[in-house]
N, CA, C and O of each residue as an XYZ file, in Angstrom:
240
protein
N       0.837     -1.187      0.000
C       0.000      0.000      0.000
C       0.882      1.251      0.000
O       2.046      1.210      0.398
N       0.129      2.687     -0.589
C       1.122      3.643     -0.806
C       0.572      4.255      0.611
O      -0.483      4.465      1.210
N       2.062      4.406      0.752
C       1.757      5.816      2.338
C       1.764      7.056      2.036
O       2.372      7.571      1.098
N       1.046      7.606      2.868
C       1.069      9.253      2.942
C       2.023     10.232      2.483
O       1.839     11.285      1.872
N       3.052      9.692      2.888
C       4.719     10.144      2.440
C       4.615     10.382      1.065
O       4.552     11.467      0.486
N       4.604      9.158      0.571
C       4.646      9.201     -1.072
C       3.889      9.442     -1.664
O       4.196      9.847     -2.785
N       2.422      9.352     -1.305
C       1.281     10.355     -2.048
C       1.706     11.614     -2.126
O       1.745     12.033     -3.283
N       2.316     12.987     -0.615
C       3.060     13.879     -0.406
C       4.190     14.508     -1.669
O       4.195     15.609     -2.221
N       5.271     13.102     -1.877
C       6.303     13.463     -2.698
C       5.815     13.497     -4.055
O       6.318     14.313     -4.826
N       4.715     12.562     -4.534
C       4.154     12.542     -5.696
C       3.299     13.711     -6.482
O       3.176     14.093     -7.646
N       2.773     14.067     -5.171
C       1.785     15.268     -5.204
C       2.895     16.312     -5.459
O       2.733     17.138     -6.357
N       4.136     16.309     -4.626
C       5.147     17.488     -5.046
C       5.804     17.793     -6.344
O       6.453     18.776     -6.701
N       5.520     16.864     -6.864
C       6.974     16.352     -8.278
C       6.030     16.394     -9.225
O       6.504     16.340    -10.359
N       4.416     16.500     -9.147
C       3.369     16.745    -10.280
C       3.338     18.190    -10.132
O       3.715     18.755    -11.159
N       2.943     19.126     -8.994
C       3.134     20.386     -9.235
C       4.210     21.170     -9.366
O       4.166     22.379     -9.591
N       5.513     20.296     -9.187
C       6.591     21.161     -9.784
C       6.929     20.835    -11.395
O       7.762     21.438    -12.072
N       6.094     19.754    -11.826
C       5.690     19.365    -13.153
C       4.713     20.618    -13.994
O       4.944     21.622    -14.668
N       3.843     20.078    -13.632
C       2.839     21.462    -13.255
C       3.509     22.953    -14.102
O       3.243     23.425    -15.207
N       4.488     23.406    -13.001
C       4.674     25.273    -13.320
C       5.853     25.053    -14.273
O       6.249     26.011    -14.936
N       6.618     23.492    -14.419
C       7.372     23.753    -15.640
C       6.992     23.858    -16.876
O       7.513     24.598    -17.710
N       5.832     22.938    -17.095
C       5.584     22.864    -18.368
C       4.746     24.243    -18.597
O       5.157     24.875    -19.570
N       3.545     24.900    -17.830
C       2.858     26.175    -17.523
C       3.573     27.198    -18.006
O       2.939     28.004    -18.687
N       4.966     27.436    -17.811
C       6.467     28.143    -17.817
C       6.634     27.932    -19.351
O       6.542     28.878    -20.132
N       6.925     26.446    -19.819
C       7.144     26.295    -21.440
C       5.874     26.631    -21.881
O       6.015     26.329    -23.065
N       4.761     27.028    -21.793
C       3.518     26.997    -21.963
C       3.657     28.809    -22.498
O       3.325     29.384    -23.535
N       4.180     29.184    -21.471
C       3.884     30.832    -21.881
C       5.130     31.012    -23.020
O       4.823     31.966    -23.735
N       6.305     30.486    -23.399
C       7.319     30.769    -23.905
C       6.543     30.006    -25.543
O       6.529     30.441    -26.694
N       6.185     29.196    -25.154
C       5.281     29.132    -26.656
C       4.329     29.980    -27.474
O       4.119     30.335    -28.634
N       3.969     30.082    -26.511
C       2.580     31.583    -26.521
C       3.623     32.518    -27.083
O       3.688     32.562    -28.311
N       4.273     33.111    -26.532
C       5.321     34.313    -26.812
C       5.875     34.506    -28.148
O       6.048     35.598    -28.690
N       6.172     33.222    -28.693
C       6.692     33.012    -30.234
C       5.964     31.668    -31.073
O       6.374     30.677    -31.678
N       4.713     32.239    -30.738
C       3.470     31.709    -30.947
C       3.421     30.304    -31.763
O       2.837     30.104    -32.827
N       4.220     29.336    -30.957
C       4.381     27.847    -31.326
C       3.157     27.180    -30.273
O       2.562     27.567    -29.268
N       3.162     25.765    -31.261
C       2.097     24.951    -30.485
C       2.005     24.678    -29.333
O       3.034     24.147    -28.914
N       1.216     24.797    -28.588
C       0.696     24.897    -27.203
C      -0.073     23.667    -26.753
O      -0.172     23.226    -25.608
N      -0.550     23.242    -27.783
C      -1.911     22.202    -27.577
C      -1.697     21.011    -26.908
O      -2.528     20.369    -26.266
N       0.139     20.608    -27.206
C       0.627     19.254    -26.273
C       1.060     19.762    -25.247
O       1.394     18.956    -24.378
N       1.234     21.331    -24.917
C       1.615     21.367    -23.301
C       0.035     21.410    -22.820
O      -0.132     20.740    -21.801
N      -0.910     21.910    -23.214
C      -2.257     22.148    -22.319
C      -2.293     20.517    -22.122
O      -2.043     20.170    -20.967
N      -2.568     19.438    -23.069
C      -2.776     18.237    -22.880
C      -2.202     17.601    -21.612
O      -2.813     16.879    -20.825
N      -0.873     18.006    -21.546
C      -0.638     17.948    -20.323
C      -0.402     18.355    -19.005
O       0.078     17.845    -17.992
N      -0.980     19.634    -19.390
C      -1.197     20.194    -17.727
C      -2.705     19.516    -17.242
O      -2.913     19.131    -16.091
N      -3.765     19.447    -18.418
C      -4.853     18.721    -18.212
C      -4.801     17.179    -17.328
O      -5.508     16.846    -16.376
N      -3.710     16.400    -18.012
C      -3.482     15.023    -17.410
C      -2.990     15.550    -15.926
O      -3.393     14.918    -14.950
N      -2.086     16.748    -15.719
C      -1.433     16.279    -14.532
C      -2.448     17.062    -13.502
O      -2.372     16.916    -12.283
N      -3.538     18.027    -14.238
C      -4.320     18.450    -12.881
C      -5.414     17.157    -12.744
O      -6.236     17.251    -11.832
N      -5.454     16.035    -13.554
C      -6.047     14.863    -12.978
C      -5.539     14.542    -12.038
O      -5.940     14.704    -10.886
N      -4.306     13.897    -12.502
C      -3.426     13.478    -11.218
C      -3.248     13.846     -9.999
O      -3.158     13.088     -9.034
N      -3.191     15.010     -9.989
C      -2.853     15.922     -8.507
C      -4.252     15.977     -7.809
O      -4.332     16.157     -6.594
N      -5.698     15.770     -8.853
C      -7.143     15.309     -8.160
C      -7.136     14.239     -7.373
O      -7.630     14.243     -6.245
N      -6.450     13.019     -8.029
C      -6.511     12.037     -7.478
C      -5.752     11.562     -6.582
O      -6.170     10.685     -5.826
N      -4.267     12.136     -6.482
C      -3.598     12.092     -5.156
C      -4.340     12.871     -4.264
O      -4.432     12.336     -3.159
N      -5.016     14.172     -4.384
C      -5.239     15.106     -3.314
C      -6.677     13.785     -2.730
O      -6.789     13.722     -1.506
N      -7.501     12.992     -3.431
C      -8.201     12.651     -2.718
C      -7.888     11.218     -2.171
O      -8.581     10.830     -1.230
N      -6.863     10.350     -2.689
C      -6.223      9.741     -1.718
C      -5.839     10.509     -0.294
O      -6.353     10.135      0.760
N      -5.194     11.260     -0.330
C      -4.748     12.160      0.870
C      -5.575     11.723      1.876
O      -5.442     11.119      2.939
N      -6.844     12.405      0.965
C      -8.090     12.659      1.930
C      -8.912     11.976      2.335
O      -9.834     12.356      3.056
N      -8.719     10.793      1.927
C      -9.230      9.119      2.232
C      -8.158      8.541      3.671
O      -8.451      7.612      4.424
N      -6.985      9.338      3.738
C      -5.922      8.432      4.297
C      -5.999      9.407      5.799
O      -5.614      8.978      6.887
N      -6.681     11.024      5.533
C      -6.678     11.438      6.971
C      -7.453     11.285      7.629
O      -7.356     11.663      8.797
C-alpha cells in the first residue's frame, strides 16, 4: 500500500511538473508555437494531482 509520504512526494513532483511545463507553456505563446501538447498535459497532470489530493483525503 502507498503511504502518505509518497502520495506527499508525488503530489510534489506533479506540481513542480505542473509550473514547468505552464512556464514552457507561456514561452510558446510568446513566439506563438504549439501549445496544444503542453495544455494536454497540464490537463493530465491536474487529474493526477485530483486524485492524489483525494487519496490524501481518504488516508486522513
Amino acid at each position: 500500500m502507498i503511504t502518505k509520504k509518497q502520495l506527499e512526494a508525488k503530489l510534489a513532483e506533479l506540481k513542480s511538473d505542473y509550473v514547468r511545463i505552464q512556464g514552457d507553456m507561456d514561452k510558446l505563446e510568446y513566439v506563438r508555437g504549439r501549445v496544444s501538447s503542453a495544455e494536454e498535459q497540464l490537463i493530465r497532470l491536474e487529474d493526477e494531482i485530483k486524485e492524489i489530493n483525494k487519496k490524501l483525503d481518504d488516508i486522513r
